[in-house]
KEVEXBA-240505 format. One record per residue (C-alpha): residue number from 1; residue in one letter; y, x, z. Coordinates in steps of 0.5 Angstrom, whole numbers. Each point is the difference from the previous one (the first is absolute). Example, Ala and Ser with C-alpha at 12.3 -4.5 7.8 and 13.67 -1.06 7.14 Angstrom:
# KEVEXBA-240505
1:A:-9:25:16
2:S:7:2:-2
This chain:
# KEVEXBA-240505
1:X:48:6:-97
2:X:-4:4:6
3:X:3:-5:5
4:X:-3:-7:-4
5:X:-6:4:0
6:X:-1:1:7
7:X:2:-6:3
8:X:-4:-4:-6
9:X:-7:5:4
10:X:3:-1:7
11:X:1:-8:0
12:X:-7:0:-4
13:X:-4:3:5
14:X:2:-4:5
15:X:0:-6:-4
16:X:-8:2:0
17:X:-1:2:7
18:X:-5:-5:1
19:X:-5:2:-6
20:X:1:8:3
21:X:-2:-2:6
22:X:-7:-2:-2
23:X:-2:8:-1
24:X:3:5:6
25:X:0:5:-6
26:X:5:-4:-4
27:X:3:-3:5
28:X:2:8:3
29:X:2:2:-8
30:X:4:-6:-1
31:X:4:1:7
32:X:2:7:-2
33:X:1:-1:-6
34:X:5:-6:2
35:X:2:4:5
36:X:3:5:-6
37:X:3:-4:-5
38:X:4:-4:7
39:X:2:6:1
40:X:2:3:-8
41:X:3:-7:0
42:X:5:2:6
43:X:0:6:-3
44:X:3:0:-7
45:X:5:-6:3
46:X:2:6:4
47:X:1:4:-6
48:X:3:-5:-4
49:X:5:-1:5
50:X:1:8:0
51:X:0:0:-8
52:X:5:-5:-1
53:X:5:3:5
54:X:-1:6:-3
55:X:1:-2:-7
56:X:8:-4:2
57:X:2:6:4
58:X:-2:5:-6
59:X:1:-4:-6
60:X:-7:3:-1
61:X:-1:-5:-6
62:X:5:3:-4
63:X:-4:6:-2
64:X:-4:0:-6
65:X:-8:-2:2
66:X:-5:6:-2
67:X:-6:0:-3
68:X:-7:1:2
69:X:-1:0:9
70:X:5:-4:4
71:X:0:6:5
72:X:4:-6:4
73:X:-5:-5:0
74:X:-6:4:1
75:X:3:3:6
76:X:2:-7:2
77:X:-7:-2:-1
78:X:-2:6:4
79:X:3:-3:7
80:X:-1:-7:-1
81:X:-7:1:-2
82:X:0:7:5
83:X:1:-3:6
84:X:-3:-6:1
85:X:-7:4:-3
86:X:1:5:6
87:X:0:-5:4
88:X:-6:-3:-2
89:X:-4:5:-1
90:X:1:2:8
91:X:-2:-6:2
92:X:-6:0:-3
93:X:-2:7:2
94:X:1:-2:6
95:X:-4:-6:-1
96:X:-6:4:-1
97:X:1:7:3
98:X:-2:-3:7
99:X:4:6:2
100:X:5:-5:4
101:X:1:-6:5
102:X:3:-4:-4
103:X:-3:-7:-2
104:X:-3:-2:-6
105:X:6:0:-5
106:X:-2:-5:-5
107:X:-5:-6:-2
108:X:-1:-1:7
109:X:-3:-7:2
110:X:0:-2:-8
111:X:7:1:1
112:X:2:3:-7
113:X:6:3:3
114:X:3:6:5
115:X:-4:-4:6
116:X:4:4:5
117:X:6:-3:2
118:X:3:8:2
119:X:-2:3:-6
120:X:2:-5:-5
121:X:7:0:4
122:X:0:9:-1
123:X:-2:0:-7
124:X:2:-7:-3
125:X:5:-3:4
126:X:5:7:3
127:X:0:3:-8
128:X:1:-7:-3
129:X:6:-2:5
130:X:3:8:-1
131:X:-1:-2:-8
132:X:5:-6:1
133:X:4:2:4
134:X:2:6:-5
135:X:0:-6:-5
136:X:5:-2:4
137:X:5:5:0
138:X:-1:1:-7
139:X:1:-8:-2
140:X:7:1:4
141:X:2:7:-3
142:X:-1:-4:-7
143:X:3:-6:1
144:X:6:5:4
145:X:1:4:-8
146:X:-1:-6:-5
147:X:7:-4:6
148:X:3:7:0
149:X:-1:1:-8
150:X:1:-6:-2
151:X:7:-1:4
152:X:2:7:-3
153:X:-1:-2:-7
154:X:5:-3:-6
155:X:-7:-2:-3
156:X:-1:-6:4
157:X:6:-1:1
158:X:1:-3:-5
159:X:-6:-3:-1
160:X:0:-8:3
161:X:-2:-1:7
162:X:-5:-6:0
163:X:-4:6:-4
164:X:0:5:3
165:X:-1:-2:6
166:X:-6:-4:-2
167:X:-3:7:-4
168:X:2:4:7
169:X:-5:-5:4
170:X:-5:-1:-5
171:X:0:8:0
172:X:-1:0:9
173:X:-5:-5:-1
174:X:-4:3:-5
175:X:1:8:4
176:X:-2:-5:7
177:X:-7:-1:-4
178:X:-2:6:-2
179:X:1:3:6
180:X:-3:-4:4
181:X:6:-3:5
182:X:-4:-7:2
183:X:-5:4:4
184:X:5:0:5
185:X:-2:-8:1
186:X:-8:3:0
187:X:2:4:7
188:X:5:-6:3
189:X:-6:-4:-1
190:X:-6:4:4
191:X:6:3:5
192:X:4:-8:1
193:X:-6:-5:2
194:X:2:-8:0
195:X:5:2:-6
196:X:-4:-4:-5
197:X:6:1:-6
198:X:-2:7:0
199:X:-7:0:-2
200:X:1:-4:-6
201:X:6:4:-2
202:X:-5:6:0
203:X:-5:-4:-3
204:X:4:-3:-6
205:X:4:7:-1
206:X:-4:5:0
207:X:-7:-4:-3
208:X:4:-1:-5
209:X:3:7:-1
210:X:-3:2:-7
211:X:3:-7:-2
212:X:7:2:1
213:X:-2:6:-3
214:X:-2:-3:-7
215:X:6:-4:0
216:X:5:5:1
217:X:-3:6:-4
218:X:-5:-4:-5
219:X:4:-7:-2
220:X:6:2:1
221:X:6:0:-4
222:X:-1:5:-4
223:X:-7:-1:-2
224:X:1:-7:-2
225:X:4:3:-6
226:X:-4:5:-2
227:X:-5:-5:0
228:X:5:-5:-4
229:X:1:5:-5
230:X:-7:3:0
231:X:-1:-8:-2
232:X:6:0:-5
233:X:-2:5:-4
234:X:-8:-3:-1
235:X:4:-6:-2
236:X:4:4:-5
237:X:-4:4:-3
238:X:4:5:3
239:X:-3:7:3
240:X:2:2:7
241:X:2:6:-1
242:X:6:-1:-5
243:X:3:-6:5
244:X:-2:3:8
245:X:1:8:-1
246:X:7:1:-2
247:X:2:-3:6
248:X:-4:4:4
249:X:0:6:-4
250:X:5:7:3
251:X:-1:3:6
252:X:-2:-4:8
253:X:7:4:2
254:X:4:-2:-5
255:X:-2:-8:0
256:X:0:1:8
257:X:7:2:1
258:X:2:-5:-4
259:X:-1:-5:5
260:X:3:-3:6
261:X:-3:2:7
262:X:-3:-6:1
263:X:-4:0:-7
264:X:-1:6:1
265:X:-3:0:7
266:X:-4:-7:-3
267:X:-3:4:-6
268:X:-2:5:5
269:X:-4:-5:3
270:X:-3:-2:-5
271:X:-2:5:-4
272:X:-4:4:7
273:X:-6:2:-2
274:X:-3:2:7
Protein backbone atom coordinates (compact mmCIF):
# COMPACT_ATOMS: atom_id res chain seq x y z
CA UNK A 1 0.00 0.00 0.00
CA UNK A 2 1.22 3.70 -0.79
CA UNK A 3 0.17 4.82 2.81
CA UNK A 4 2.40 1.84 4.80
CA UNK A 5 5.23 3.08 2.26
CA UNK A 6 5.15 6.61 2.87
CA UNK A 7 4.56 6.58 6.51
CA UNK A 8 7.56 3.48 6.51
CA UNK A 9 10.12 6.66 4.71
CA UNK A 10 8.40 9.23 6.95
CA UNK A 11 9.16 7.55 10.54
CA UNK A 12 12.52 6.35 9.05
CA UNK A 13 13.73 9.85 8.21
CA UNK A 14 13.21 10.76 11.34
CA UNK A 15 14.41 7.89 13.31
CA UNK A 16 17.72 8.97 11.32
CA UNK A 17 17.79 12.73 12.15
CA UNK A 18 20.91 12.58 14.17
CA UNK A 19 23.28 10.74 11.39
CA UNK A 20 21.84 13.24 8.51
CA UNK A 21 22.75 15.92 10.52
CA UNK A 22 26.50 15.10 10.23
CA UNK A 23 26.45 16.43 6.44
CA UNK A 24 24.31 19.79 5.25
CA UNK A 25 23.59 18.23 1.99
CA UNK A 26 22.10 14.95 3.50
CA UNK A 27 20.64 16.66 6.07
CA UNK A 28 18.83 19.54 3.56
CA UNK A 29 17.49 15.97 0.90
CA UNK A 30 16.44 13.92 3.90
CA UNK A 31 14.56 17.00 5.47
CA UNK A 32 12.57 17.55 1.87
CA UNK A 33 12.25 14.34 1.52
CA UNK A 34 10.76 13.88 4.92
CA UNK A 35 8.76 16.88 4.21
CA UNK A 36 7.26 14.81 1.36
CA UNK A 37 6.50 11.63 2.39
CA UNK A 38 4.57 13.34 5.82
CA UNK A 39 2.64 15.00 3.44
CA UNK A 40 1.98 11.98 0.99
CA UNK A 41 1.21 10.12 3.94
CA UNK A 42 -1.71 12.99 4.88
CA UNK A 43 -2.53 12.62 1.49
CA UNK A 44 -3.43 9.20 0.61
CA UNK A 45 -5.43 9.27 4.39
CA UNK A 46 -7.32 12.11 2.74
CA UNK A 47 -7.86 9.84 -0.31
CA UNK A 48 -8.74 6.87 1.43
CA UNK A 49 -11.10 8.50 3.43
CA UNK A 50 -12.67 9.97 -0.03
CA UNK A 51 -12.42 6.58 -1.77
CA UNK A 52 -14.03 4.61 0.77
CA UNK A 53 -17.28 7.28 1.15
CA UNK A 54 -17.42 7.09 -2.35
CA UNK A 55 -17.29 3.36 -2.84
CA UNK A 56 -20.52 2.90 -0.12
CA UNK A 57 -22.34 5.73 -1.43
CA UNK A 58 -22.10 4.30 -5.08
CA UNK A 59 -21.64 0.77 -4.65
CA UNK A 60 -18.90 1.24 -6.90
CA UNK A 61 -17.60 -2.54 -5.89
CA UNK A 62 -20.19 -3.96 -7.92
CA UNK A 63 -18.94 -3.20 -11.21
CA UNK A 64 -16.58 -5.73 -12.81
CA UNK A 65 -12.96 -4.69 -12.39
CA UNK A 66 -10.79 -4.01 -16.09
CA UNK A 67 -8.06 -5.06 -17.05
CA UNK A 68 -4.85 -3.17 -17.78
CA UNK A 69 -4.45 0.69 -16.05
CA UNK A 70 -6.64 1.52 -13.08
CA UNK A 71 -7.45 5.07 -14.16
CA UNK A 72 -8.88 5.51 -10.54
CA UNK A 73 -5.62 4.72 -9.06
CA UNK A 74 -3.54 6.29 -11.23
CA UNK A 75 -5.42 9.68 -10.69
CA UNK A 76 -5.42 9.00 -7.12
CA UNK A 77 -1.65 8.61 -7.22
CA UNK A 78 -1.85 11.65 -8.93
CA UNK A 79 -3.11 13.91 -6.10
CA UNK A 80 -1.60 12.34 -3.08
CA UNK A 81 1.63 12.09 -4.80
CA UNK A 82 0.84 15.69 -7.13
CA UNK A 83 0.16 17.76 -4.30
CA UNK A 84 2.60 17.33 -1.57
CA UNK A 85 5.74 17.33 -4.69
CA UNK A 86 4.23 20.92 -5.23
CA UNK A 87 4.99 21.91 -2.28
CA UNK A 88 8.32 20.49 -2.07
CA UNK A 89 9.27 21.53 -5.05
CA UNK A 90 8.48 25.46 -4.20
CA UNK A 91 10.03 25.44 -1.35
CA UNK A 92 13.00 24.33 -2.49
CA UNK A 93 12.95 26.73 -5.37
CA UNK A 94 12.59 29.21 -2.83
CA UNK A 95 15.47 27.79 -0.77
CA UNK A 96 17.98 28.48 -3.67
CA UNK A 97 16.66 31.41 -5.73
CA UNK A 98 17.66 34.09 -3.48
CA UNK A 99 14.84 35.72 -4.95
CA UNK A 100 12.80 36.06 -1.56
CA UNK A 101 13.30 37.25 2.15
CA UNK A 102 12.36 34.25 3.52
CA UNK A 103 14.43 32.52 6.00
CA UNK A 104 16.28 29.13 5.27
CA UNK A 105 13.46 26.77 4.69
CA UNK A 106 15.21 23.46 5.50
CA UNK A 107 18.44 22.03 7.28
CA UNK A 108 19.19 24.88 9.06
CA UNK A 109 21.35 24.83 12.31
CA UNK A 110 21.49 20.88 11.70
CA UNK A 111 17.94 20.79 12.20
CA UNK A 112 16.77 18.12 9.40
CA UNK A 113 13.64 19.37 9.40
CA UNK A 114 11.25 22.82 8.29
CA UNK A 115 13.66 25.34 10.64
CA UNK A 116 11.22 27.94 10.17
CA UNK A 117 8.31 27.88 12.59
CA UNK A 118 5.86 30.13 10.03
CA UNK A 119 6.93 27.95 6.83
CA UNK A 120 6.36 24.82 8.36
CA UNK A 121 2.76 26.11 9.91
CA UNK A 122 2.09 27.13 5.88
CA UNK A 123 3.34 24.28 4.20
CA UNK A 124 3.12 21.43 6.65
CA UNK A 125 0.86 22.24 9.41
CA UNK A 126 -2.48 24.15 7.56
CA UNK A 127 -2.39 21.26 4.45
CA UNK A 128 -2.25 18.69 6.86
CA UNK A 129 -5.06 20.25 9.60
CA UNK A 130 -7.12 20.74 5.93
CA UNK A 131 -6.27 16.96 5.38
CA UNK A 132 -7.95 16.11 8.66
CA UNK A 133 -10.54 18.05 8.78
CA UNK A 134 -11.93 16.44 5.29
CA UNK A 135 -10.98 13.11 7.05
CA UNK A 136 -13.26 13.98 9.37
CA UNK A 137 -16.47 14.73 7.53
CA UNK A 138 -16.05 11.95 5.30
CA UNK A 139 -15.48 9.51 8.60
CA UNK A 140 -19.04 10.88 9.77
CA UNK A 141 -20.53 10.77 6.09
CA UNK A 142 -19.32 6.94 6.22
CA UNK A 143 -20.15 6.00 9.58
CA UNK A 144 -24.07 8.02 8.81
CA UNK A 145 -24.47 5.47 5.48
CA UNK A 146 -23.26 1.97 7.24
CA UNK A 147 -26.21 3.08 10.55
CA UNK A 148 -28.66 4.30 7.73
CA UNK A 149 -28.06 1.13 5.75
CA UNK A 150 -27.77 -1.25 8.21
CA UNK A 151 -31.26 -0.08 9.80
CA UNK A 152 -32.92 -0.15 6.19
CA UNK A 153 -32.10 -3.89 5.76
CA UNK A 154 -33.84 -7.04 6.24
CA UNK A 155 -30.24 -8.84 5.97
CA UNK A 156 -28.85 -7.71 9.08
CA UNK A 157 -32.00 -7.81 10.53
CA UNK A 158 -31.66 -11.19 10.96
CA UNK A 159 -28.41 -11.57 11.68
CA UNK A 160 -27.56 -11.88 15.34
CA UNK A 161 -26.94 -8.60 17.26
CA UNK A 162 -23.55 -9.51 19.26
CA UNK A 163 -22.43 -10.04 15.81
CA UNK A 164 -23.14 -7.46 13.96
CA UNK A 165 -22.47 -5.32 16.20
CA UNK A 166 -18.86 -6.43 16.73
CA UNK A 167 -18.43 -6.49 12.92
CA UNK A 168 -19.70 -2.88 12.42
CA UNK A 169 -17.15 -1.65 15.26
CA UNK A 170 -14.41 -3.64 13.93
CA UNK A 171 -15.26 -2.02 10.61
CA UNK A 172 -15.10 2.11 12.08
CA UNK A 173 -11.89 1.00 13.92
CA UNK A 174 -10.09 -0.02 10.91
CA UNK A 175 -11.68 3.00 8.41
CA UNK A 176 -10.34 5.32 11.66
CA UNK A 177 -7.05 3.98 10.96
CA UNK A 178 -6.45 4.26 7.38
CA UNK A 179 -7.69 7.71 7.58
CA UNK A 180 -5.85 8.70 10.05
CA UNK A 181 -8.35 10.20 12.98
CA UNK A 182 -5.57 9.83 15.78
CA UNK A 183 -3.91 12.82 14.44
CA UNK A 184 -6.23 14.76 16.15
CA UNK A 185 -4.58 13.63 19.47
CA UNK A 186 -1.22 15.11 17.67
CA UNK A 187 -2.55 19.02 17.18
CA UNK A 188 -4.53 18.72 20.97
CA UNK A 189 -0.77 17.55 22.20
CA UNK A 190 1.16 20.63 20.62
CA UNK A 191 -2.28 22.99 21.02
CA UNK A 192 -3.04 22.17 24.89
CA UNK A 193 0.14 22.37 27.08
CA UNK A 194 0.12 20.44 30.61
CA UNK A 195 -2.10 17.91 29.50
CA UNK A 196 0.50 15.15 29.42
CA UNK A 197 -2.25 12.05 28.63
CA UNK A 198 -2.54 13.65 24.98
CA UNK A 199 1.11 13.17 24.15
CA UNK A 200 1.44 9.50 24.80
CA UNK A 201 -2.00 8.88 23.18
CA UNK A 202 -0.54 10.72 20.16
CA UNK A 203 2.80 8.86 20.37
CA UNK A 204 1.11 5.17 20.94
CA UNK A 205 -1.37 5.65 18.12
CA UNK A 206 0.04 7.26 15.63
CA UNK A 207 3.57 5.37 15.73
CA UNK A 208 1.98 2.51 15.84
CA UNK A 209 -0.30 3.36 12.82
CA UNK A 210 1.18 0.69 10.30
CA UNK A 211 0.95 -1.64 13.21
CA UNK A 212 -2.75 -1.22 13.24
CA UNK A 213 -2.68 -1.39 9.48
CA UNK A 214 -1.29 -4.69 9.17
CA UNK A 215 -3.39 -6.28 11.66
CA UNK A 216 -6.50 -5.27 10.14
CA UNK A 217 -5.90 -5.79 6.36
CA UNK A 218 -2.71 -8.06 6.62
CA UNK A 219 -3.74 -10.70 9.61
CA UNK A 220 -7.13 -10.40 9.59
CA UNK A 221 -9.47 -12.80 9.46
CA UNK A 222 -9.89 -13.49 5.90
CA UNK A 223 -6.32 -13.83 5.40
CA UNK A 224 -5.63 -16.08 8.21
CA UNK A 225 -7.93 -18.70 6.43
CA UNK A 226 -6.56 -18.19 2.94
CA UNK A 227 -3.24 -19.11 4.62
CA UNK A 228 -5.04 -22.09 6.95
CA UNK A 229 -6.36 -23.32 3.54
CA UNK A 230 -2.83 -22.62 1.36
CA UNK A 231 -1.41 -24.98 4.68
CA UNK A 232 -4.26 -27.30 4.11
CA UNK A 233 -3.77 -28.07 0.75
CA UNK A 234 0.24 -28.59 1.08
CA UNK A 235 -0.77 -31.22 3.95
CA UNK A 236 -2.92 -32.76 1.49
CA UNK A 237 -1.69 -32.89 -1.45
CA UNK A 238 -4.28 -31.16 -2.71
CA UNK A 239 -3.70 -28.07 -5.54
CA UNK A 240 -4.99 -24.88 -4.56
CA UNK A 241 -6.78 -23.95 -7.36
CA UNK A 242 -9.34 -26.92 -7.30
CA UNK A 243 -9.97 -26.02 -3.31
CA UNK A 244 -9.92 -21.91 -3.39
CA UNK A 245 -11.02 -20.96 -6.79
CA UNK A 246 -14.51 -21.95 -6.75
CA UNK A 247 -15.24 -20.13 -4.13
CA UNK A 248 -14.29 -17.17 -5.75
CA UNK A 249 -14.86 -17.57 -9.17
CA UNK A 250 -17.73 -15.61 -10.98
CA UNK A 251 -17.85 -11.88 -11.31
CA UNK A 252 -16.98 -9.06 -7.97
CA UNK A 253 -20.58 -7.85 -8.45
CA UNK A 254 -22.43 -10.81 -8.21
CA UNK A 255 -20.49 -12.04 -5.05
CA UNK A 256 -20.95 -8.47 -3.91
CA UNK A 257 -24.44 -7.99 -3.83
CA UNK A 258 -24.81 -10.93 -2.12
CA UNK A 259 -23.55 -9.96 0.90
CA UNK A 260 -25.06 -7.96 3.66
CA UNK A 261 -24.16 -4.15 3.78
CA UNK A 262 -21.91 -4.66 6.48
CA UNK A 263 -19.76 -7.38 5.01
CA UNK A 264 -20.21 -5.55 2.34
CA UNK A 265 -18.81 -2.44 3.31
CA UNK A 266 -16.06 -4.95 5.42
CA UNK A 267 -14.91 -6.33 2.31
CA UNK A 268 -14.55 -3.31 0.86
CA UNK A 269 -12.03 -2.12 3.07
CA UNK A 270 -10.38 -4.93 2.96
CA UNK A 271 -9.82 -5.33 -0.51
CA UNK A 272 -8.61 -1.34 -1.37
CA UNK A 273 -5.47 -1.23 -2.98
CA UNK A 274 -4.52 2.67 -2.75
Amino acid sequence: MNLVAVLFFGILLFLLAGYLKQNHAICMAGAATAHFAWLAAFAWMTVLSISVAYTLGSKMSQRHQRRGIDRELVAYMCVAYGIPLTIVCTCLTLQFCDCTDLPVIYAEASICWITDATVRAVTFVVPIAVGLALNIVMYVYTVLQVRRTRQASKVVRNEGTADTVKEELSIYVKICTLVGLTWVFGFVSQSVTGILVFSYIYIILNYLQAVFIFLSFCLNERVRGMWRQKVQAKRTGVPKNSTSQPKHGGSTSTATTNLSPISYLNATTENTKL
